[in-house]
C-alpha positions as CSV (number, residue, x, y, z in Angstrom):
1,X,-34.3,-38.2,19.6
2,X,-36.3,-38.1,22.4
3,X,-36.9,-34.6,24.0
4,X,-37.8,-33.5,27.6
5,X,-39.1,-30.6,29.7
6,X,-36.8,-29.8,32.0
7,X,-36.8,-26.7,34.9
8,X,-33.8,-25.7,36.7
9,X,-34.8,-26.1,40.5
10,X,-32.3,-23.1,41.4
11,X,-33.5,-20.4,38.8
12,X,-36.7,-22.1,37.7
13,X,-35.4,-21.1,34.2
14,X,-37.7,-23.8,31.9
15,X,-35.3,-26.4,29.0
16,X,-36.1,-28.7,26.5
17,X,-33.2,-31.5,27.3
18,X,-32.6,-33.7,24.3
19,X,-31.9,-37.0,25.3
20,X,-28.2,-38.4,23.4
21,X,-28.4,-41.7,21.1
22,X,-25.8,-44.2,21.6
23,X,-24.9,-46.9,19.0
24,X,-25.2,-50.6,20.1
25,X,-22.7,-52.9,18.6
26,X,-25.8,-54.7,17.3
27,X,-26.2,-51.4,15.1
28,X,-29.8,-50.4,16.9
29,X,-29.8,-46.6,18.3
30,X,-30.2,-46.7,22.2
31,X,-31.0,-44.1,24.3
32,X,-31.3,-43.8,28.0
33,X,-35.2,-43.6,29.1
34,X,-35.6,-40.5,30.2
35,X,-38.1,-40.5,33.3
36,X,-40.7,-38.2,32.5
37,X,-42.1,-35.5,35.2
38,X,-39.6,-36.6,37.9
39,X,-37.6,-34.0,39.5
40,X,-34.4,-33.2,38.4
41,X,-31.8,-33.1,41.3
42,X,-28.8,-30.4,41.0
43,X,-25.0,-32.2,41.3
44,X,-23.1,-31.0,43.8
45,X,-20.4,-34.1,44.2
46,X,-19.8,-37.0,41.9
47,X,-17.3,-39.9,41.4
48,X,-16.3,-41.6,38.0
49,X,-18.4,-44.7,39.3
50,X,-21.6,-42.9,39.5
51,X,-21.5,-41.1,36.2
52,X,-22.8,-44.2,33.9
53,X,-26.1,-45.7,33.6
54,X,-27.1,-49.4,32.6
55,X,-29.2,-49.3,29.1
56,X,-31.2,-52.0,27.6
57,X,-31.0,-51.9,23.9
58,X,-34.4,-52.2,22.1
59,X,-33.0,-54.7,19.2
60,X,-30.8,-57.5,20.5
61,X,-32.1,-56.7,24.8
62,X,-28.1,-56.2,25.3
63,X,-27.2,-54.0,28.2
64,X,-24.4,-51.8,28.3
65,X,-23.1,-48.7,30.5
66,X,-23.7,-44.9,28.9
67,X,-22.9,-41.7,30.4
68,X,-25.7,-40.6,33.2
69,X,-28.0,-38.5,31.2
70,X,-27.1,-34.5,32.6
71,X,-27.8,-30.8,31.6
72,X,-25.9,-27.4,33.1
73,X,-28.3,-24.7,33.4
74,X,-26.8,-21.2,32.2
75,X,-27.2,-20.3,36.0
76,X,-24.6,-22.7,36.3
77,X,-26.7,-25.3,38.3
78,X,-25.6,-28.8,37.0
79,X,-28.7,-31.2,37.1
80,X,-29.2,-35.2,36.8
81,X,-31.7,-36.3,34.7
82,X,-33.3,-39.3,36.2
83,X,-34.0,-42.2,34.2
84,X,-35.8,-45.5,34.5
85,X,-34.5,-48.0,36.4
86,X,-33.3,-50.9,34.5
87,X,-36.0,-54.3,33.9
88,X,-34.8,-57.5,34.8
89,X,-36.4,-59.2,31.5
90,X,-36.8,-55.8,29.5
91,X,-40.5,-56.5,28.1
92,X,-41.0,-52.9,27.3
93,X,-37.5,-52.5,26.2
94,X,-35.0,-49.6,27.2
95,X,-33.8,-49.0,30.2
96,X,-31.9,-46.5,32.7
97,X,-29.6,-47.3,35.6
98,X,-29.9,-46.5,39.5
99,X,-28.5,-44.6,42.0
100,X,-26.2,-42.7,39.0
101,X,-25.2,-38.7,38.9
102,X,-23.9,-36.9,36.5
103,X,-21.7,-33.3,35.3
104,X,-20.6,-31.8,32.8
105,X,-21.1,-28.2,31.7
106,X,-21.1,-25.2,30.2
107,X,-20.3,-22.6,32.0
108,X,-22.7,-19.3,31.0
109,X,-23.0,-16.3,32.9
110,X,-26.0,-16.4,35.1
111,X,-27.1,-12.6,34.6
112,X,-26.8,-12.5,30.7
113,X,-27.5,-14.3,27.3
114,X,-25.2,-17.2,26.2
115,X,-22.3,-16.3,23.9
116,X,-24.1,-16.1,20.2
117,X,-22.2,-18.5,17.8
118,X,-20.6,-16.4,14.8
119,X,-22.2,-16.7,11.5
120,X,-20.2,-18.8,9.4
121,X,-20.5,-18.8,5.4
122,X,-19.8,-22.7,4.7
123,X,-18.7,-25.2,7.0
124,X,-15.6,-26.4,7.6
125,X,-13.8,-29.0,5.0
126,X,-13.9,-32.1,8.0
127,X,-15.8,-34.9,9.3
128,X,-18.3,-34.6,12.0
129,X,-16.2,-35.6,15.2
130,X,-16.4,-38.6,16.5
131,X,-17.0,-38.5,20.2
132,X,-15.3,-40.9,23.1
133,X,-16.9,-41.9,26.3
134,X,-15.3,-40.1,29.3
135,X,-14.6,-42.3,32.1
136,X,-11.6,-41.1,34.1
137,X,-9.3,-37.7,33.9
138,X,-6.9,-39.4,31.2
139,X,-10.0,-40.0,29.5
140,X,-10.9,-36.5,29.3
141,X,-7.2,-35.5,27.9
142,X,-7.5,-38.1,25.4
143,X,-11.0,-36.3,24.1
144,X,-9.5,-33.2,24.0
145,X,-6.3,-34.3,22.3
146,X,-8.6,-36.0,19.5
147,X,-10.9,-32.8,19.0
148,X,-7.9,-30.4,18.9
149,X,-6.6,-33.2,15.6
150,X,-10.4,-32.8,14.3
151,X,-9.9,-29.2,14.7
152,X,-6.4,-29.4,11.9
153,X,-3.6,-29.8,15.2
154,X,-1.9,-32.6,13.7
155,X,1.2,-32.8,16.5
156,X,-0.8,-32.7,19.3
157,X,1.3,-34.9,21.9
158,X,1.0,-34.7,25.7
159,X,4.1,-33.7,27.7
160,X,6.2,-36.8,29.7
161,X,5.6,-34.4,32.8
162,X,2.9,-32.2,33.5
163,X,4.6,-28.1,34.0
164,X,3.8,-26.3,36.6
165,X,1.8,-24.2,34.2
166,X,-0.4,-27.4,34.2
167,X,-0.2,-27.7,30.7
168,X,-1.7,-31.1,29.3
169,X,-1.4,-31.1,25.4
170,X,0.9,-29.3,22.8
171,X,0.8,-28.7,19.3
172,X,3.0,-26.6,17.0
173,X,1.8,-23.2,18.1
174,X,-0.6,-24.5,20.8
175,X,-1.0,-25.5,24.3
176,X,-4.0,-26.8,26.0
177,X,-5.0,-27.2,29.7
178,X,-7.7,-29.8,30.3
179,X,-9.7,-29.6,34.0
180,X,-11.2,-32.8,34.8
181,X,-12.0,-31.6,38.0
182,X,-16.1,-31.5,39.4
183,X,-14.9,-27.3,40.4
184,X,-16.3,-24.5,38.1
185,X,-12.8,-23.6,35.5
186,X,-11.0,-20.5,37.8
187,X,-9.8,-16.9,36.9
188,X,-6.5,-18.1,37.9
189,X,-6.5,-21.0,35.6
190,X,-7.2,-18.8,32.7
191,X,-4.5,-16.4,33.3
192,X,-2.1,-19.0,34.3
193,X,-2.6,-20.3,31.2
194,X,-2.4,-17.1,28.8
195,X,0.5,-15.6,30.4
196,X,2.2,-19.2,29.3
197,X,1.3,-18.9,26.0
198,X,2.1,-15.5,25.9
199,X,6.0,-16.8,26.9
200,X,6.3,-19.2,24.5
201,X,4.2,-17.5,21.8
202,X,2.0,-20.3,21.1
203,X,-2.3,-19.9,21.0
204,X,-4.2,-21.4,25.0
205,X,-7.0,-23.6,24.6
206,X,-9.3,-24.4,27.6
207,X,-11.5,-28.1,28.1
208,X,-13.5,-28.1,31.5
209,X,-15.8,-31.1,32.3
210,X,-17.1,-28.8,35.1
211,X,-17.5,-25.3,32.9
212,X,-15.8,-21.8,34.2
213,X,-16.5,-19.5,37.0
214,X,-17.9,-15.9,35.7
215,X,-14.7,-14.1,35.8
216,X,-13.1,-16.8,34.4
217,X,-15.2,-16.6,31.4
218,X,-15.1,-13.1,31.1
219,X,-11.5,-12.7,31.5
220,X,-11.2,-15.8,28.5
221,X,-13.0,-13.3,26.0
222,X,-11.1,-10.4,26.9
223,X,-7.5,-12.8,25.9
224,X,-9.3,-14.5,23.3
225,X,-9.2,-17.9,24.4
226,X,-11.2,-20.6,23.3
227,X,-13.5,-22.1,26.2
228,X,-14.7,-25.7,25.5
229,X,-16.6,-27.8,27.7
230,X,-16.9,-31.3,27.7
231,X,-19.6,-34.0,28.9
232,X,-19.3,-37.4,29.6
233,X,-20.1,-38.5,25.9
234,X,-16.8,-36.9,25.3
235,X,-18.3,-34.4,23.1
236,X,-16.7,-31.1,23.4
237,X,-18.8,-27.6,23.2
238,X,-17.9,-24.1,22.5
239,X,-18.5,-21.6,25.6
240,X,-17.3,-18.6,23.8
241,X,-16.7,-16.9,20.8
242,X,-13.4,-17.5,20.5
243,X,-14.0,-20.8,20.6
244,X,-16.7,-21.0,17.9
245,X,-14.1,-19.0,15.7
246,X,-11.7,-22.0,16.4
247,X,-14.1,-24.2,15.4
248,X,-14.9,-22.2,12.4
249,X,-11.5,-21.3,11.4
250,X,-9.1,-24.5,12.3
251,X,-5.7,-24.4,12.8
């Protein structure tokens, strides 16, 4: 896995960005070619179009779309990585695409240290999850609906018609509201949530593609809800500790 220097042109706070590895039918890892010492440009507006890349893999020269290649600073900047740009023969082998952005997130608070994962003394008794490109906003339920079955939610089914509390998955004892919006998770959204679970006395779980507003975040640990984020790959990441004691823990 190939890894990258990255700086954060808002903060100037320095990362090493790991680039992901996609599996080509032909069985050969792929990864998008990360274009070294080019500037990284922060996201501000994207469209599902513009979030995939064309890759070249290095075994069979097949090309396929992947998710843009992205990282969220902890300042809460969301940045493109560029890549580079696709060969028409691919002589040298992988590729990147043109013209693509990116987002996903994870919303840290900019003035103070990421959450600190709890210790845990074995891991859990399941599979590693199996990730699922995200494409559209039904996309993004579906992820979320498959990690919360990794996680031991076995009845997770999504409502007929969305509430008005904007709830988008239920399990026995759960609910789950996923954003698939490009806004920052709000403190409205959080509470909304909790003070629905509270009523029906089931646990809240939050998934954002675009990660949470401060006192969003904040407010999430003081109720003990689990904060995921979710990138394009449609691999989901703890934001909090609640979370990473959900992931710990199970149903």
């Amino acid at each position: 896995m190939e890894s990258v220097p990255v700086r954060c042109p808002a903060c100037r706070r320095d990362h090493a960005y790991s680039t992901p590895v996609y599996p080509c039918p032909c069985g050969a890892p792929t990864t998008p070619p990360v274009l070294r010492g080019a500037p990284v440009v922060p996201i501000t507006h994207r469209t599902w179009n513009d979030d995939w890349v064309t890759v070249r893999c290095r075994g069979c020269g097949r090309l396929d779309q992947w998710p843009q290649p992205e990282l969220c600073c902890p300042c809460g900047t969301v940045l493109r990585i560029p890549v580079r740009p696709v060969t028409t023969h691919g002589a040298t082998g992988a590729t990147g695409a043109t013209g693509a952005t990116g987002t996903t997130t994870e919303g840290t608070r900019p003035a103070r240290p990421s959450h600190i994962p709890l210790p845990r003394t074995a891991p859990p008794p399941r599979p590693a999850f199996r990730p699922r490109p995200i494409r559209t906003a039904r996309d993004a339920v579906t992820v979320a609906a498959l990690y919360l079955t990794w996680l031991g939610y076995h009845d997770v089914v999504q409502p007929t018609e969305r509430s008005p509390a904007r709830i988008d998955l239920r399990a026995t004892g759960l609910i789950a509201r996923v954003d698939a919006t490009t806004r920052p998770t709000a403190l409205r959204d959080v509470e909304c949530l909790w003070l629905h679970a509270l009523t029906t006395s089931a646990r809240s779980v939050l998934f954002s593609l675009a990660g949470y507003a401060e006192d969003a975040e904040e407010r999430a640990d003081g109720l003990g809800i689990p904060l995921f984020t979710t990138d394009l790959t449609g691999t989901p990441q703890p934001v909090n500790a609640p979370a990473d004691e959900l992931i710990g823990t199970g149903a």
